[in-house]
C-alpha positions in Angstrom: 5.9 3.1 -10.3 5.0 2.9 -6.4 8.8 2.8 -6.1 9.5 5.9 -7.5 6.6 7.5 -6.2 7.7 6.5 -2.4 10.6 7.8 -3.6 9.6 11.3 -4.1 7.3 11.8 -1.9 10.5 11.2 0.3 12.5 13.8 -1.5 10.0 16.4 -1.1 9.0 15.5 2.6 12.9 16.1 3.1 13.4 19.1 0.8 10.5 20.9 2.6 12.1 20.3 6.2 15.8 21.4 4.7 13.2 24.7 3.9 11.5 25.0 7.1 14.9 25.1 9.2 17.3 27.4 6.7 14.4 29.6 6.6 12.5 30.1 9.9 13.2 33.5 11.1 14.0 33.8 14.6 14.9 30.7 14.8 18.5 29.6 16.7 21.2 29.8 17.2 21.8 33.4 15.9 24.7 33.2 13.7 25.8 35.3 10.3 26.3 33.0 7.7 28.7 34.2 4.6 29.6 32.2 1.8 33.6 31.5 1.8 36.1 29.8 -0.4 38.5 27.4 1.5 42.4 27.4 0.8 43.6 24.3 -1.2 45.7 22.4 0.4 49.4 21.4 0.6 50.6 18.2 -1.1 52.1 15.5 0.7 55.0 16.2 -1.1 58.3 17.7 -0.3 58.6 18.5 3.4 55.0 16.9 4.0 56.1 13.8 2.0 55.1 10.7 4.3 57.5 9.9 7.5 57.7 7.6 10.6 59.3 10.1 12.6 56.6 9.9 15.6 56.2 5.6 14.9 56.3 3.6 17.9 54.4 6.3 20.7 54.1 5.0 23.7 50.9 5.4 25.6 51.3 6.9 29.5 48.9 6.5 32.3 45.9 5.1 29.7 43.2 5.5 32.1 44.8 7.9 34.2 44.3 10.9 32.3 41.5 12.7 30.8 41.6 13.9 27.3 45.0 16.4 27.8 44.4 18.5 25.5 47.1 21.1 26.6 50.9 20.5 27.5 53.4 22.5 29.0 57.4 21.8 29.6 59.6 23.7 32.1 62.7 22.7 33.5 62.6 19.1 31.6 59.1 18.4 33.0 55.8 17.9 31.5 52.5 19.4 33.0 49.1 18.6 31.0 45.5 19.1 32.1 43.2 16.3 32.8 39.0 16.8 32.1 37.8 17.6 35.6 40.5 20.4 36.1 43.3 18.6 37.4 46.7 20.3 36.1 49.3 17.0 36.8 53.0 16.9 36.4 55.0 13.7 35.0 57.1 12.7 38.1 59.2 9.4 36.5 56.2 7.0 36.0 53.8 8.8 37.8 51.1 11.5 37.5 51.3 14.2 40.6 48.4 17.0 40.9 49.6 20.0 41.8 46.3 22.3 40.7 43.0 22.1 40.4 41.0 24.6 38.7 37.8 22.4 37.9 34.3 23.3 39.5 31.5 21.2 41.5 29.5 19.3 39.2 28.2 15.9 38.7 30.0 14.7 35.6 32.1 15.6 32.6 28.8 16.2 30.7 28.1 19.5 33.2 30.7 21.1 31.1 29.6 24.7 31.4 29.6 23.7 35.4 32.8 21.9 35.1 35.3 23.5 32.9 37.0 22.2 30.7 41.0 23.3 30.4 42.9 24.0 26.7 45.9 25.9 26.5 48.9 25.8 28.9 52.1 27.6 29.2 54.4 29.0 31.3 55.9 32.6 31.9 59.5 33.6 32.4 59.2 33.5 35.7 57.9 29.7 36.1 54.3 29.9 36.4 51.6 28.2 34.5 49.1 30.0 32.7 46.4 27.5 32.0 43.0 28.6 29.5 39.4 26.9 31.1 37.3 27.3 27.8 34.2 28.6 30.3 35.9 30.6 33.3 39.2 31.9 31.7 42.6 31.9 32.7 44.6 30.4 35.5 47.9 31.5 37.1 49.5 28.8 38.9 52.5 28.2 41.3 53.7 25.0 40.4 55.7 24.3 43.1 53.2 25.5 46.1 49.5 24.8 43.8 48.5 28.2 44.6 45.9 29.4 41.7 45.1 32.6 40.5 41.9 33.8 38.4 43.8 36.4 36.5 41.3 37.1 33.8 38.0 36.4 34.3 35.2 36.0 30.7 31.5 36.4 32.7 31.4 39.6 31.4 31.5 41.1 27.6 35.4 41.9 26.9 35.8 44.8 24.0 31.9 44.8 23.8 30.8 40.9 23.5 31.1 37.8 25.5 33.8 36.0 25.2 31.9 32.1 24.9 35.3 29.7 24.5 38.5 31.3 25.7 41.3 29.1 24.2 44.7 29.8 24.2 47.4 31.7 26.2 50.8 33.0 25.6 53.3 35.2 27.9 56.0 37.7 26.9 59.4 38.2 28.6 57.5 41.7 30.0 54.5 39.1 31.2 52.1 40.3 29.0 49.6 37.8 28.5 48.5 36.9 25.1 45.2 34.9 24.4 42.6 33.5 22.6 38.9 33.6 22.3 37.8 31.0 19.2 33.5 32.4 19.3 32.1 34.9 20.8 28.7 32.8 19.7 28.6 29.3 21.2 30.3 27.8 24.4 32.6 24.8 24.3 30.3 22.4 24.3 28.2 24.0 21.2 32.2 23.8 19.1 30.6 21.9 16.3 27.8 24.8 15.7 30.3 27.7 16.1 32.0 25.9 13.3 28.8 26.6 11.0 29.0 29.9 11.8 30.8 33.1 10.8 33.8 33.8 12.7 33.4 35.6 15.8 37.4 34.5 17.2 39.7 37.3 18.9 42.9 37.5 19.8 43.5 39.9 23.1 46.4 41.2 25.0 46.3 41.1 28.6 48.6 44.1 30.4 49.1 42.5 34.3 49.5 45.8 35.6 46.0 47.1 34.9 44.3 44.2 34.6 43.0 45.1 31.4 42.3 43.7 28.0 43.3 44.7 24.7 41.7 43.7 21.6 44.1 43.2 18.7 42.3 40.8 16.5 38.9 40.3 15.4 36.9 38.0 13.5 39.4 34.8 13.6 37.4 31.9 12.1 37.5 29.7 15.5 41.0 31.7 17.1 43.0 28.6 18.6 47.0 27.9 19.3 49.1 30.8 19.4 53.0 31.7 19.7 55.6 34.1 20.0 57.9 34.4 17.5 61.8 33.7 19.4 62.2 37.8 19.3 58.7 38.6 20.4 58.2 40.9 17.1 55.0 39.0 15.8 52.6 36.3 17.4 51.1 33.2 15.2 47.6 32.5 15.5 46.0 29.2 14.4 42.4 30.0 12.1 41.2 26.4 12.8 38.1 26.9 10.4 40.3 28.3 7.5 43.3 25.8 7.9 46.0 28.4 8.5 47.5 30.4 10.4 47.5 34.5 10.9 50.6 36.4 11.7 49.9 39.8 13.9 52.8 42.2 14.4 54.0 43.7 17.8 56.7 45.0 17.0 59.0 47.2 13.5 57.5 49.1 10.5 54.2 46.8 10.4 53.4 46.9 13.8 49.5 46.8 15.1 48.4 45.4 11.6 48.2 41.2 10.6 48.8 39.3 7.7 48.5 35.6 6.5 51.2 33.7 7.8 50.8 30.2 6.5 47.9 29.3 3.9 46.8 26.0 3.1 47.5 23.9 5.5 46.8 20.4 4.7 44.1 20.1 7.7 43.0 21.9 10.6 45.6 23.7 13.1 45.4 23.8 16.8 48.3 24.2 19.4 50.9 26.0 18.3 54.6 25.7 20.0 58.4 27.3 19.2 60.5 24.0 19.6 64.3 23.8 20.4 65.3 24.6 16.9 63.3 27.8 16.9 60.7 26.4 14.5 57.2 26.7 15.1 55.4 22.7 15.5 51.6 23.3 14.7 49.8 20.3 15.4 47.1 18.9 12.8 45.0 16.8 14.6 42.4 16.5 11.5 44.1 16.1 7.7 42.6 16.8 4.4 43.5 16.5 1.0 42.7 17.7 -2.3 40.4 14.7 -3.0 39.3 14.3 0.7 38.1 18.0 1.6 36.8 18.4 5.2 33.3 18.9 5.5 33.6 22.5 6.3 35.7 23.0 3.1 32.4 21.6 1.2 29.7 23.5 3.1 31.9 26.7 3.1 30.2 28.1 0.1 27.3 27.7 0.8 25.5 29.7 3.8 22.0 27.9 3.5 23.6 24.4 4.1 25.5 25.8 7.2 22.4 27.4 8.8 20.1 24.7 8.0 23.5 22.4 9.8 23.4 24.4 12.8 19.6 25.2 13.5 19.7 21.1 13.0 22.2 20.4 15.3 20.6 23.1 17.6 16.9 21.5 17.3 18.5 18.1 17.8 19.5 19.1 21.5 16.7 21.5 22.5 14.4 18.6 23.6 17.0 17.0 25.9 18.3 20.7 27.3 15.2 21.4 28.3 14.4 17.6 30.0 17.8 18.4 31.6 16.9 21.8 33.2 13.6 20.8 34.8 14.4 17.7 35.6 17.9 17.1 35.7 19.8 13.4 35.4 22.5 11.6 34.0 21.0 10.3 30.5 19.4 13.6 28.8 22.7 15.4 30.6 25.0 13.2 28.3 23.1 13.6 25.2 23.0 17.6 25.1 26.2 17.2 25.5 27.2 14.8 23.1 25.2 16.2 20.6 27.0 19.4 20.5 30.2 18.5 21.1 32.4 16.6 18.8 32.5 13.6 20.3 29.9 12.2 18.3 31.9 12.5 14.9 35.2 10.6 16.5 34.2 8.0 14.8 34.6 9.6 11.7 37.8 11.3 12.0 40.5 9.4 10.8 43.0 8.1 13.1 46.3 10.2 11.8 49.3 12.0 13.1 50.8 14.9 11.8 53.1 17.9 13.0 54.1 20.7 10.4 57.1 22.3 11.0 57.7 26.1 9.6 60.0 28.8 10.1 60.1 32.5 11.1 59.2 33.3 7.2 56.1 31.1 7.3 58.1 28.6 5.1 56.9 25.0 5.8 60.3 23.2 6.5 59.7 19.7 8.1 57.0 17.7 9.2 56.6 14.9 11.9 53.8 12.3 10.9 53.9 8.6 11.8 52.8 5.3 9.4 51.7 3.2 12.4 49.3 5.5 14.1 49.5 4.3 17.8 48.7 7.5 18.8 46.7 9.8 16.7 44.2 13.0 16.5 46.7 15.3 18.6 46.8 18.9 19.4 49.9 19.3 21.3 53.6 18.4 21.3 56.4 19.8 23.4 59.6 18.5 23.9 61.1 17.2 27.6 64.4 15.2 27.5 64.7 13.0 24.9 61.2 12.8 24.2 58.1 14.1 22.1 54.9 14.0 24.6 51.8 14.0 22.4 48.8 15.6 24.2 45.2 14.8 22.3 41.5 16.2 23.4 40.0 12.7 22.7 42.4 10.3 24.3 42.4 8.6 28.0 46.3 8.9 27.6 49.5 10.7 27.3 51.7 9.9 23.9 55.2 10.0 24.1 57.9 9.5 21.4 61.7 8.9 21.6 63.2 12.2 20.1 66.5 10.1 19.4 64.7 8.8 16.1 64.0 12.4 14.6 66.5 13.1 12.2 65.6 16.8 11.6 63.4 19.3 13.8 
């Protein structure tokens, strides 16, 4: 009897907190929260049936490198971004800086002082557009290190802030094309924004003005993005709703969007054309019919994501505010790492998986591996013989001999 009494006085103690935070007016952050119905996903059937095309990665320069989450090729090298802001080149067996877009602070968990760098790629012309999720986008001369601020997010963009830019993409004509995955939360907030309504654009840069375009709106966390081969549509990863949105530049349905792939079996990020013209959208995150991701269960349900976020948010109040009067390594690292993902890496599970589609949306191939040396990726691009596997959690670069792949 004093078991189950103990018992509920528990459950109440809890239900009445759950209450107090998904109720509170005023009370941050200040998201909308609507009820959603996730896509089912794919089976691992048919073109996602189970391969060992990426088995036996190599990891480069463990140590040397800083969660790359963004890779470039030109000319049959390999650029990638380093936390910190370093932009390094793969020179034979070595790592050679030729950029640095970082800022002065005293340690990775100063993000919003930092930077922190995302999407890379380069233009006709042979520069290299890289996407710092707090200051914006970089032009860079990769044989001289001159950088460029060529678009600059501290002020609202098509009337809001832009809080994480992501991704960047440049036509033959060097327009720029690019990302902005919340106009809510900054980078290191990524797991709130995820609670949230989506507040992700998708803009056009034009060089020649220096102006902005909006040409998408409310993209559930806007990520990778590509041109299609002949520049008629681009392809936007929708990291929250696993799939990917298709918006038209060009022909009879130009200026208007449409679903391009639905379903995917876990969450999308980078997106890149490879040599065989298909598009390789990373997955660094799976799911499955019987193991949903935890925003597929909540997604229904707009109390449970607000009462998720305001905890997440209450969580690292106390150690913001230690951290702005008094400022120091320990509550520094734990506002950060509250926010961030990092605290759920443990929880992810360590796969590898590249789905392969077509200019029709049609999912074609895939690229997994069964050994999972390298795993939770969000780029690939293609140098030589190899596949170079860029991740925003690992201390290294992953690379694969392409030799093995029997189909692209």
């Amino acid at each position: 009897m004093g078991f189950c009494r103990s018992f509920m006085t528990k459950l109440l103690a809890i239900f009445i907190v759950f209450i107090a935070i998904a109720f509170l007016p005023g009370l941050p952050p200040e998201l909308d929260f609507t009820p959603y119905t996730p896509s089912e996903p794919m089976d691992f059937t048919g073109p996602l049936a189970p391969n060992d095309k990426l088995n036996g990665a190599e990891k480069l320069f463990e140590g040397k490198i800083v969660n790359p989450e963004g890779l470039a090729s030109a000319n049959g090298s390999i650029y990638a971004s380093s936390r910190g802001g370093d932009i390094v080149k793969v020179v034979g067996d070595k790592l050679v800086t030729i950029a640095n877009i970082g800022h002065q602070c005293e340690g990775y968990w100063e993000e919003k002082k930092c930077g922190r760098s995302l999407g890379m790629a380069f233009d006709s012309k042979g520069y290299l557009y890289v996407v710092d999720a707090y200051y914006g986008i970089f032009k860079i001369n990769v044989n001289t290190g001159k950088v460029g601020h060529l678009i600059k997010i501290d002020k609202p963009i098509a009337g809001k802030p832009v809080k994480i830019a992501n991704s960047v993409v440049v036509g033959k004509d060097s327009t720029v094309y690019w990302t902005a995955s919340s106009c809510d939360t900054t980078f290191d907030d990524a797991v709130i924004a995820m609670f949230g309504d989506a507040s992700g654009r998708l803009f056009k840069f034009d060089p020649a003005t220096k102006t902005n375009t909006l040409l998408l709106d409310k993209i559930h966390f806007a990520n990778g993005l590509a041109l299609s081969p002949n520049e008629d549509f681009l392809i936007v990863a929708e990291t929250v709703r696993c799939r990917v949105i298709r918006y038209w530049l060009k022909g009879p349905k130009q200026g208007t969007s449409d679903v391009f792939v639905d379903g995917l079996p876990g969450i999308p990020d980078n997106i890149k054309v490879n040599t065989g013209g298909l598009f390789d959208i990373t997955v660094p995150l799976q799911r499955t019919k019987s193991i949903p991701l935890a925003s597929d269960l909540v997604a229904p349900y707009p109390l449970v994501r607000r009462f998720l976020a305001r905890l997440f948010y209450l969580m690292e109040v106390p150690f913001a505010m230690i951290q702005e009067n008094y400022p120091n390594f320990y509550s520094g690292l734990i506002t950060h790492w509250i926010g961030s993902f990092d605290p759920l890496l443990p929880l992810f599970p360590k796969e590898l998986l590249v789905v392969q589609v077509d200019h029709n949306g049609k999912v074609v191939s895939s690229l997994q591996s069964t050994d999972n040396k390298v795993n939770l990726i969000s780029d690939v691009v293609v140098a030589g013989n190899y596949y170079y596997l860029g991740s925003p959690f690992n201390n290294y670069l992953g690379r694969v001999k392409k030799t093995k792949v029997k189909a692209e």
